[in-house]
C-alpha positions in Angstrom: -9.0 -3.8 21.6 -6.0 -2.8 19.7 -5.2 -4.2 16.0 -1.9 -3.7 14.5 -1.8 -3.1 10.6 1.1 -3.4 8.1 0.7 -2.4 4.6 3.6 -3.8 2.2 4.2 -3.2 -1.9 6.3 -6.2 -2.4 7.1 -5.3 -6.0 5.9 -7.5 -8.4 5.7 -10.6 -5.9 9.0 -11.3 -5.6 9.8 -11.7 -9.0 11.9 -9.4 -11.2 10.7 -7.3 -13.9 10.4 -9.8 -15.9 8.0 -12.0 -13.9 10.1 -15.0 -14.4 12.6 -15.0 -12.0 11.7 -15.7 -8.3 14.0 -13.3 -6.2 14.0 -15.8 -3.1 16.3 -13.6 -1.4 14.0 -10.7 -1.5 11.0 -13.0 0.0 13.1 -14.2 2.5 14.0 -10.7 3.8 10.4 -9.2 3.3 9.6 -13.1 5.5 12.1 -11.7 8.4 10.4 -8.6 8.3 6.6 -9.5 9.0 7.6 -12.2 11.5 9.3 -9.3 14.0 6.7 -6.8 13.4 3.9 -9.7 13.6 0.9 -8.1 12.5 -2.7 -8.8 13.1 -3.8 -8.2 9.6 -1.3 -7.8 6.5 -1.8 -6.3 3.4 0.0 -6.8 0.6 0.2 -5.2 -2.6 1.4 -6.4 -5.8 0.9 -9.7 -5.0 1.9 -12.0 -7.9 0.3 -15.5 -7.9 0.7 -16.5 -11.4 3.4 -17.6 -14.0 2.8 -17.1 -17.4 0.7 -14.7 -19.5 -1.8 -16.9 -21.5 -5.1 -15.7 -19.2 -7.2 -16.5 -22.2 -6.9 -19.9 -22.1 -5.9 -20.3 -18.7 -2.3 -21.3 -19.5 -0.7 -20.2 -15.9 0.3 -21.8 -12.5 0.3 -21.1 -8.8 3.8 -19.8 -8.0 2.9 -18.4 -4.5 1.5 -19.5 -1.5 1.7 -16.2 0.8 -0.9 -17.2 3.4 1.9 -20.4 3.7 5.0 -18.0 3.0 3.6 -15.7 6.5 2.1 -17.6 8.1 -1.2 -16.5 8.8 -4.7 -18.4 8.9 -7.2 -16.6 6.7 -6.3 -14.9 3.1 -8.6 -12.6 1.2 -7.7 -11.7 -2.6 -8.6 -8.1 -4.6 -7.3 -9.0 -7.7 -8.8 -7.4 -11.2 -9.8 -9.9 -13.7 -7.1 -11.9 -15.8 -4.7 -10.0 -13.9 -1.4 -11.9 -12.3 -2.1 -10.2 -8.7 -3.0 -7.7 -7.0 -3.7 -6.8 -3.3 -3.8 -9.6 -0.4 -5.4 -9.4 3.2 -3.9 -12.2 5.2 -5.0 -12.0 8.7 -5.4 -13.8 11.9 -8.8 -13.6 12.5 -12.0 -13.8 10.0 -12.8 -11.0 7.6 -15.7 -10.1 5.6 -14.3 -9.2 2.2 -15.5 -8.1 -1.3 -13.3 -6.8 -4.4 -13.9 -4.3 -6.1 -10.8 -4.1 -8.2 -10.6 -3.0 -12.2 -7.4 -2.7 -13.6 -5.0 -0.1 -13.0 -7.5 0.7 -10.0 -6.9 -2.5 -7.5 -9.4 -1.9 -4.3 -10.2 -4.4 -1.7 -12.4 -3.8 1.0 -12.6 -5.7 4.3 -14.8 -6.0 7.3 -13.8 -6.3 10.8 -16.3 -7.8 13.4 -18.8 -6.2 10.7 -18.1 -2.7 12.6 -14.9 -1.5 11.2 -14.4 -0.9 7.2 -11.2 -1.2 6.1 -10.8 -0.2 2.3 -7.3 -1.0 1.0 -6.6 0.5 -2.6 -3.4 0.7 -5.2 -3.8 3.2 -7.8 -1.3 2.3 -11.0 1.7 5.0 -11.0 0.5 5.2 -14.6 -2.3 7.2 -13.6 -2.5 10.5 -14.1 -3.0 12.4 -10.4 -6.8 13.2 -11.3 -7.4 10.2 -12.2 -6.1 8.9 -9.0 -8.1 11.8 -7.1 -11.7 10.2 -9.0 -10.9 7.0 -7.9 -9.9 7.5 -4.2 -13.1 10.2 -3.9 -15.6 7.2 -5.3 -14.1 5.0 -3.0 -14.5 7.8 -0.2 -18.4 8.5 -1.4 -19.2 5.3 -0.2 -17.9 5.5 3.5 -19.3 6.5 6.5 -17.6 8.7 9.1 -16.8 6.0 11.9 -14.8 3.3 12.3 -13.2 3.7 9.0 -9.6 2.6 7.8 -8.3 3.8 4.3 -4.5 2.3 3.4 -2.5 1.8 0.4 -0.2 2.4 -2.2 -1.9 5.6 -3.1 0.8 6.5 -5.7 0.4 10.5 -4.4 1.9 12.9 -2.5 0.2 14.3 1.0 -0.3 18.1 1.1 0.9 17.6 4.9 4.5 16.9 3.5 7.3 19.4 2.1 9.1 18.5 -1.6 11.1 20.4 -3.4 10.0 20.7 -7.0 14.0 21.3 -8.3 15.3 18.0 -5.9 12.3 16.1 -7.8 13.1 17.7 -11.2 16.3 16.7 -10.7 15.7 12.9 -9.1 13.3 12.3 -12.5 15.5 13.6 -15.0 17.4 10.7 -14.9 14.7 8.3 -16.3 11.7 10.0 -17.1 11.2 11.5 -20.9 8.8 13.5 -19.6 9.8 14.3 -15.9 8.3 17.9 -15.5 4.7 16.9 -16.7 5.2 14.0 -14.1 6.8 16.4 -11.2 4.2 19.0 -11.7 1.9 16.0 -11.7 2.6 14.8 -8.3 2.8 18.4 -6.6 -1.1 18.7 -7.2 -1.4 16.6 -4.1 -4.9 16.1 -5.0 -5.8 12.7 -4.0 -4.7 12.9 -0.6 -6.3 16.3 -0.1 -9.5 14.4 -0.6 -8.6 12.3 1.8 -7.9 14.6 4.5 -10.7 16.7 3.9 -13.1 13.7 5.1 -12.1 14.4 7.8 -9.3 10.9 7.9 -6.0 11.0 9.9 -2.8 10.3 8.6 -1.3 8.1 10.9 2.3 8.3 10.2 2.1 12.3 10.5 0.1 11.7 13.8 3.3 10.0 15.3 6.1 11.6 13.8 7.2 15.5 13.1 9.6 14.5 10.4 9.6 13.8 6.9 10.4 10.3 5.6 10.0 8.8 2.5 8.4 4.8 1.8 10.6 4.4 -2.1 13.2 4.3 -2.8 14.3 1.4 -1.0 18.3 0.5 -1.5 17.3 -2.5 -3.6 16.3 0.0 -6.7 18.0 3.7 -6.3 21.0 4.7 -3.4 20.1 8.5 -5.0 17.3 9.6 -3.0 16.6 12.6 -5.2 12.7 10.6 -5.7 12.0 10.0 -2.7 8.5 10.4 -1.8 5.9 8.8 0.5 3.3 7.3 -1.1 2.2 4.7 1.0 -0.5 5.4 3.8 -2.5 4.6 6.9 -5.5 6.5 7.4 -8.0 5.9 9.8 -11.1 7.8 11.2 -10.9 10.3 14.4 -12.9 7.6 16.6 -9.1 5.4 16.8 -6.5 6.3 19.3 -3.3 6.0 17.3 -1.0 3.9 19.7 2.0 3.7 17.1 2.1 4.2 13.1 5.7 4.6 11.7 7.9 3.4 8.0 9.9 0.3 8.7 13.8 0.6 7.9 16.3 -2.4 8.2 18.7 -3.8 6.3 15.7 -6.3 5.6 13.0 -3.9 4.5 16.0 -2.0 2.2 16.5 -4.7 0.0 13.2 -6.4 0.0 11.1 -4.3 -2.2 11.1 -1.2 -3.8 9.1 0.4 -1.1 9.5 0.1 2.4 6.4 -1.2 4.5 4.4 1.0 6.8 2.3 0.2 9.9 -0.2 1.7 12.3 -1.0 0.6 15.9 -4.8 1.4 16.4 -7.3 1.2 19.2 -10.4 0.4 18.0 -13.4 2.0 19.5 -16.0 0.6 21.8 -19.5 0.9 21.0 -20.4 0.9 24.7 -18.4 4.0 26.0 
């Protein structure tokens, strides 16, 4: 059985940074995108479904109907409480689910015919890395070795993958106060160290020998001095990788401030 698995930041819902104004031209695009690749099971984080910020008392409506908006069957929701959004599974088939999210540290976990254990987590940027490392390496503590997917927004930088400290000094510069505490930051690579030394593969680097980067898209920065993939696929050695890549369109550029990723699997039989 193979299972094809797209993971998409759709920055802030759809909405702009004020969370007031619907960008329907950005949902439309991000629309075109998942209908061509047509995935089994999509995951998407940042996932605004509320307008207004009166939690308290309740004071908010529904703005978004993804599972409507895709156009997929069953929707699971890892949202941290009173928060806007968070991360969505909408799939085509019936998942197990639970949420474990907290804020600043969004983690849903879902369960595939009850065998495969697919944890999908976003990390805030505002995190520092070893706080990021903690959270990923609890996650990872409660994991077996088989038949295991880890995906996300991980907000880190893979050991597996070149940067150039002066290119990012220079990228950050622009809008950071304090861009060589966040450079220097990022270059500890820690998080997805932990990662690979479970013993998890990387799918994109599986499939591909070259760098390439999930953000900046075109719709925030055409200076690609930041650029930096952050958003993964990881999946235990028991899958055969069929495909994994970074989708890039004039759809996917302008849709989000990160691009979306996928992987192809081929999930293991129990009786070979």
């Amino acid at each position: 059985m193979k299972i094809k698995i797209l993971v998409y930041n759709i920055s802030r819902g759809f909405y702009d940074k004020s969370a007031k104004i619907h960008e329907v031209q950005r949902e439309k695009n991000a629309i075109k995108i998942v209908k061509k690749e047509n995935p089994d099971i999509l995951f998407l984080l940042e996932a605004y479904f509320f307008k207004g910020n009166n939690f308290a008392k309740r004071k908010f409506k529904i703005v978004q109907d993804y599972q409507k908006l895709f156009g997929y069957k069953f929707q699971y929701a890892g949202f941290s409480k009173n928060k806007k959004g968070g991360i969505l599974a909408l799939s085509r088939f019936p998942l197990k689910y639970k949420n474990f999210s907290k804020p600043q540290r969004n983690w849903l976990r879902v369960f595939l015919d009850n065998k495969i254990k697919i944890d999908v987590l976003h990390p805030s940027g505002e995190l520092k890395e070893v706080e990021r490392y903690n959270f990923v390496k609890k996650v990872l503590g409660k994991v077996g070795k088989r038949k295991y997917i880890l995906a996300g927004d991980l907000n880190s930088l893979s050991p597996q993958d070149d940067y150039s400290k002066k290119r990012l000094l220079s990228g950050f510069k622009k809008f950071d106060n304090n861009y060589k505490k966040t450079v220097e930051d990022f270059l500890k690579k820690q998080t997805i160290k932990v990662v690979l030394s479970k013993g998890l593969v990387d799918s994109y680097k599986q499939k591909k020998d070259c760098f390439d980067f999930t953000m900046p898209t075109g719709l925030i920065s055409k200076n690609k001095q930041t650029a930096m993939r952050i958003d993964y696929i990881f999946c235990s050695k028991d899958f055969k990788i069929i495909d994994a890549g970074i989708i890039k369109n004039k759809f996917s550029d302008f849709a989000s401030d990160h691009y979306p990723i996928f992987a192809v699997l081929e999930i293991p039989d129990d009786k070979k």
